[in-house]
Backbone as JSON Lines, residues from 0, in Angstrom:
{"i":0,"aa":"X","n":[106.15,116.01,149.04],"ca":[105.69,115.06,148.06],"c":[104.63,114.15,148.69]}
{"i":1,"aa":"X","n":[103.65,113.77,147.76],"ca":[102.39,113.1,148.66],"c":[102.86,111.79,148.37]}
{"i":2,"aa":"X","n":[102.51,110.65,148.83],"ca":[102.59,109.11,148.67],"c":[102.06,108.87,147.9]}
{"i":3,"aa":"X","n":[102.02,107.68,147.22],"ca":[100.98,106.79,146.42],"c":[99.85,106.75,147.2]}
{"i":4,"aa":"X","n":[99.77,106.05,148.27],"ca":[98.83,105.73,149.28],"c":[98.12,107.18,149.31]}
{"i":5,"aa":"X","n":[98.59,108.3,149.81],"ca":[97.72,109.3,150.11],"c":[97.13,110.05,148.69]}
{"i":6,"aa":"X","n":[98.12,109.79,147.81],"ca":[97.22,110.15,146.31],"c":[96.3,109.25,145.85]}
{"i":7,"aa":"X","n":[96.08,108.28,146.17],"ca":[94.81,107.39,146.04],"c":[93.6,108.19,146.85]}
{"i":8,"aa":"X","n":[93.85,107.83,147.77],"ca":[93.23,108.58,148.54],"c":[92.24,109.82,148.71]}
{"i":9,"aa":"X","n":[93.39,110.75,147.89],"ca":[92.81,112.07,147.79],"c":[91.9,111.5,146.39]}
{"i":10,"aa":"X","n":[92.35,110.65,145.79],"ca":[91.48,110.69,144.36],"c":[90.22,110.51,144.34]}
{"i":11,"aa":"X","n":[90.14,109.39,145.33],"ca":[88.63,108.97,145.76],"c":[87.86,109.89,146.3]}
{"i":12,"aa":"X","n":[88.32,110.35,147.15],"ca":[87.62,111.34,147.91],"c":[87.04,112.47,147.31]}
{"i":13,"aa":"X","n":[87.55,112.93,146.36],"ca":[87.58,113.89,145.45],"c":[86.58,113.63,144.13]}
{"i":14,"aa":"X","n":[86.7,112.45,143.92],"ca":[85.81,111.89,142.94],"c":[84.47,112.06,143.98]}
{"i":15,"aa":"X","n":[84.29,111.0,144.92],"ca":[82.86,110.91,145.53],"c":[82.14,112.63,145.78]}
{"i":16,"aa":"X","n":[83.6,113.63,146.24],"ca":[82.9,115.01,146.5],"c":[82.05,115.69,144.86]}
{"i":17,"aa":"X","n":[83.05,115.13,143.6],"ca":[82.3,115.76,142.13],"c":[81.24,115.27,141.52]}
{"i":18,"aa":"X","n":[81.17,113.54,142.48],"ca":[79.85,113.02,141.8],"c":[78.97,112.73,142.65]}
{"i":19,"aa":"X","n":[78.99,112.79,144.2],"ca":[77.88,112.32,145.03],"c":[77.51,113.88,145.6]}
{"i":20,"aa":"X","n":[78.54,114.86,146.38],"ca":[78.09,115.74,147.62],"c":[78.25,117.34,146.8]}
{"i":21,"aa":"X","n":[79.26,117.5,145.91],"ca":[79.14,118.68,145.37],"c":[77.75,119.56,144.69]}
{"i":22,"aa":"X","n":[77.14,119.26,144.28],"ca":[75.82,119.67,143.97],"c":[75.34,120.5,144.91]}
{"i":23,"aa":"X","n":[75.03,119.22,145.82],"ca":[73.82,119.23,147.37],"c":[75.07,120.41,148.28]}
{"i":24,"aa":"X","n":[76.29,119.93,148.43],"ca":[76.8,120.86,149.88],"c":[76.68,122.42,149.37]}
{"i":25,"aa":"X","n":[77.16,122.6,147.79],"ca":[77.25,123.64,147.37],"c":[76.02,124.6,147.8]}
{"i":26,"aa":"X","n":[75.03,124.05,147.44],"ca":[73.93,124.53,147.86],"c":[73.5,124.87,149.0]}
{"i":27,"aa":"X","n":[73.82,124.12,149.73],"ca":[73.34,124.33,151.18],"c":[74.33,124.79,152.15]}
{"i":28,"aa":"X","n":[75.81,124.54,152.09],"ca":[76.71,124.47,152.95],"c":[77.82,124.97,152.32]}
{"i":29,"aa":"X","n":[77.69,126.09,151.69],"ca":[78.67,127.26,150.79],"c":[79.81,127.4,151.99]}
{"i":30,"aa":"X","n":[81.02,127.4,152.05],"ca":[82.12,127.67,152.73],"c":[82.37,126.89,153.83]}
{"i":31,"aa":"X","n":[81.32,125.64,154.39],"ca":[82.04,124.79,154.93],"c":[82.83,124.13,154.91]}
{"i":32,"aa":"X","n":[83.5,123.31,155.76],"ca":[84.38,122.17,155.24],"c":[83.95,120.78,155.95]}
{"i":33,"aa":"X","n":[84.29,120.04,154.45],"ca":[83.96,118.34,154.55],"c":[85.03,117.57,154.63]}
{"i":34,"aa":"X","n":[85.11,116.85,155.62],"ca":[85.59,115.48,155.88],"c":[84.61,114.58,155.17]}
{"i":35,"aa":"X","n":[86.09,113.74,153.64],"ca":[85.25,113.02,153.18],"c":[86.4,111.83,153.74]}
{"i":36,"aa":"X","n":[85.46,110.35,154.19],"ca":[86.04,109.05,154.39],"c":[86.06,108.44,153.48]}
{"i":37,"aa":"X","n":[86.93,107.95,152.5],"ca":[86.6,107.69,150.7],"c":[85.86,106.13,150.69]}
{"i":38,"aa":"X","n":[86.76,105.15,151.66],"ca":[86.54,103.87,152.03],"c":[85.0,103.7,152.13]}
{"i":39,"aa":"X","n":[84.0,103.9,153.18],"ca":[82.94,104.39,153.6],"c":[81.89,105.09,152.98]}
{"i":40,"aa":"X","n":[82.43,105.98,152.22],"ca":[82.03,107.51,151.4],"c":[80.97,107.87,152.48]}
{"i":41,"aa":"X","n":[81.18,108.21,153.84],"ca":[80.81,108.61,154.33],"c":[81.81,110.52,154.49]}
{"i":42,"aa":"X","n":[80.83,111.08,154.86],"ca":[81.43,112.98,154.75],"c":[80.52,113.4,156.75]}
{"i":43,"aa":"X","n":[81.63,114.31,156.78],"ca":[81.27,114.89,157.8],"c":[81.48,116.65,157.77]}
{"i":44,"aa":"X","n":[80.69,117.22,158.13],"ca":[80.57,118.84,157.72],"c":[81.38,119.62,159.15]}
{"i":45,"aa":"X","n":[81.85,120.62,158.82],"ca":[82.42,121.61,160.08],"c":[82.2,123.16,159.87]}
{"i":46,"aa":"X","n":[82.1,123.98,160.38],"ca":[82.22,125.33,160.2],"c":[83.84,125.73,160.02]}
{"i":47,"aa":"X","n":[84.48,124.68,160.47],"ca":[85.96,124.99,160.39],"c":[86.41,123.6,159.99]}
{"i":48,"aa":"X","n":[87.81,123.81,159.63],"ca":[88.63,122.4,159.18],"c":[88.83,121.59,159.82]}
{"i":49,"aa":"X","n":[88.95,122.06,161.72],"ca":[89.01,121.57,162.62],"c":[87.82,120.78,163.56]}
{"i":50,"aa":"X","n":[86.68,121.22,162.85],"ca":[85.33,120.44,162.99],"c":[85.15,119.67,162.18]}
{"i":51,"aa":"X","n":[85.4,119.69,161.27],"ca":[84.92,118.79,160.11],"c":[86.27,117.67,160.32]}
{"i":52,"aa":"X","n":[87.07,117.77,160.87],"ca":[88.51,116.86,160.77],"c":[87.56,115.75,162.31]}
{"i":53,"aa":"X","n":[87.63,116.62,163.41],"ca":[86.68,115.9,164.52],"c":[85.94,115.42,164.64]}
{"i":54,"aa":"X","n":[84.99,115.64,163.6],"ca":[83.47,114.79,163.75],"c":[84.01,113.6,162.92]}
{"i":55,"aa":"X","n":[84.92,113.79,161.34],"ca":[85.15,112.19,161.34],"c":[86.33,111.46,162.01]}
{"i":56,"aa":"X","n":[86.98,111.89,163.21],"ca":[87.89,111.27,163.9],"c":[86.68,110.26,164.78]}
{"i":57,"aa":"X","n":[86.07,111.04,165.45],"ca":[85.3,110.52,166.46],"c":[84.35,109.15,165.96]}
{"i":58,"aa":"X","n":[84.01,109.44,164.63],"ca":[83.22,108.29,164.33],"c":[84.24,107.04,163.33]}
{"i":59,"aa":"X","n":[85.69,107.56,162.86],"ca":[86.54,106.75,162.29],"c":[87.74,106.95,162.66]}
{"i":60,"aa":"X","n":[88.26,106.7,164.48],"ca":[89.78,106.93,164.26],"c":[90.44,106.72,164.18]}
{"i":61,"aa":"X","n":[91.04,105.37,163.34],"ca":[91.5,104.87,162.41],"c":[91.89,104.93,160.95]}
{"i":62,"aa":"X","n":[90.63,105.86,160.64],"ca":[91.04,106.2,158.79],"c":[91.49,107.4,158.73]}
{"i":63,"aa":"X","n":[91.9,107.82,157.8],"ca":[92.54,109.22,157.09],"c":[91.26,109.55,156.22]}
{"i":64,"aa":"X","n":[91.02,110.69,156.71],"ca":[90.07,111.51,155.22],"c":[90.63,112.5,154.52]}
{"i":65,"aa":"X","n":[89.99,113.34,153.59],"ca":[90.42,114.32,152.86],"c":[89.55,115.76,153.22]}
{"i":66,"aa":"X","n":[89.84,116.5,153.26],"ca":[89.19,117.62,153.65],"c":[89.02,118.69,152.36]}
{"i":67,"aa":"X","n":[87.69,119.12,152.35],"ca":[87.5,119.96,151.3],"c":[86.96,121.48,151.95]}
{"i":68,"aa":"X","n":[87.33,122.84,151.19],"ca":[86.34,123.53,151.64],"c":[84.96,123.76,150.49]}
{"i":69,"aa":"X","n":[84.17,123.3,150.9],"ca":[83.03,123.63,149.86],"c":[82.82,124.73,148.95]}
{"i":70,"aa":"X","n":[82.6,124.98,147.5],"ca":[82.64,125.39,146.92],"c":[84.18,126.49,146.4]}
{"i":71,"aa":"X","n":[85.07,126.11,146.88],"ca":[86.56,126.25,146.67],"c":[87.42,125.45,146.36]}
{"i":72,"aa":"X","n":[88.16,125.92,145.48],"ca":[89.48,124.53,144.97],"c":[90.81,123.98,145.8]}
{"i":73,"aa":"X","n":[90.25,125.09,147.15],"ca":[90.86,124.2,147.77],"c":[90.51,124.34,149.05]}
{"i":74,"aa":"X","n":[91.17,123.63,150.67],"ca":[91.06,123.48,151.54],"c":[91.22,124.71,152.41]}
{"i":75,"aa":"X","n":[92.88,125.0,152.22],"ca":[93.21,126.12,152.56],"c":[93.8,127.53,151.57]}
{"i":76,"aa":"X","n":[93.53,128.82,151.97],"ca":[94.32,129.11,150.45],"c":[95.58,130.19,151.66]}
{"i":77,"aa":"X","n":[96.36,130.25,151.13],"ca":[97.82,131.09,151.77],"c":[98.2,131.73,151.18]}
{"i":78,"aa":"X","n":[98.41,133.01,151.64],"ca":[98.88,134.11,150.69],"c":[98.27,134.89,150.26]}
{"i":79,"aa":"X","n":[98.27,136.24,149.61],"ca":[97.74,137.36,149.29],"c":[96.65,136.95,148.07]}
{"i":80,"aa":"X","n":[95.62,137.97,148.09],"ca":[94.36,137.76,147.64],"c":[94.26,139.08,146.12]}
{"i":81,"aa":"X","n":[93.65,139.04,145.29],"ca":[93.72,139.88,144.41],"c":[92.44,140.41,144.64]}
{"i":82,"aa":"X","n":[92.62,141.83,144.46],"ca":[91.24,142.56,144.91],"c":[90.56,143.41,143.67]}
């Protein structure tokens, strides 16, 4: 179960990715993943979840972000694929 606190959270983040970065990353940065800082609305890009989680540790490590994979509904997906 997520928190209040971390469902805020994700909301913002999620909002700033449908109205500020979705457009532009889609375009340019198809299957990366973004670290978005919602506070800030600052985003940081990775080739992996684990880059994109690092580049915004290093410049905020203090906040929690949300991680997206670009142009997918979600971050990670688990489990079998339909072909």
């Amino acid at each position: 179960m997520v928190s209040p606190e971390s469902h805020a959270l994700i909301q913002r983040a999620e909002r700033l990715y449908a109205e500020n970065l979705k457009e532009k990353l889609e375009a340019t940065h198809l299957h990366s993943y973004v670290a978005i800082e919602p506070d800030s609305g600052e985003y940081f890009l990775g080739e992996t979840l684990s880059q994109a989680a690092a580049a915004a540790r290093a410049v905020h490590p203090d906040r929690r972000t949300h991680i997206v994979r670009v142009g997918h509904p979600a971050a990670v997906h688990i489990g079998a694929c339909e072909v």
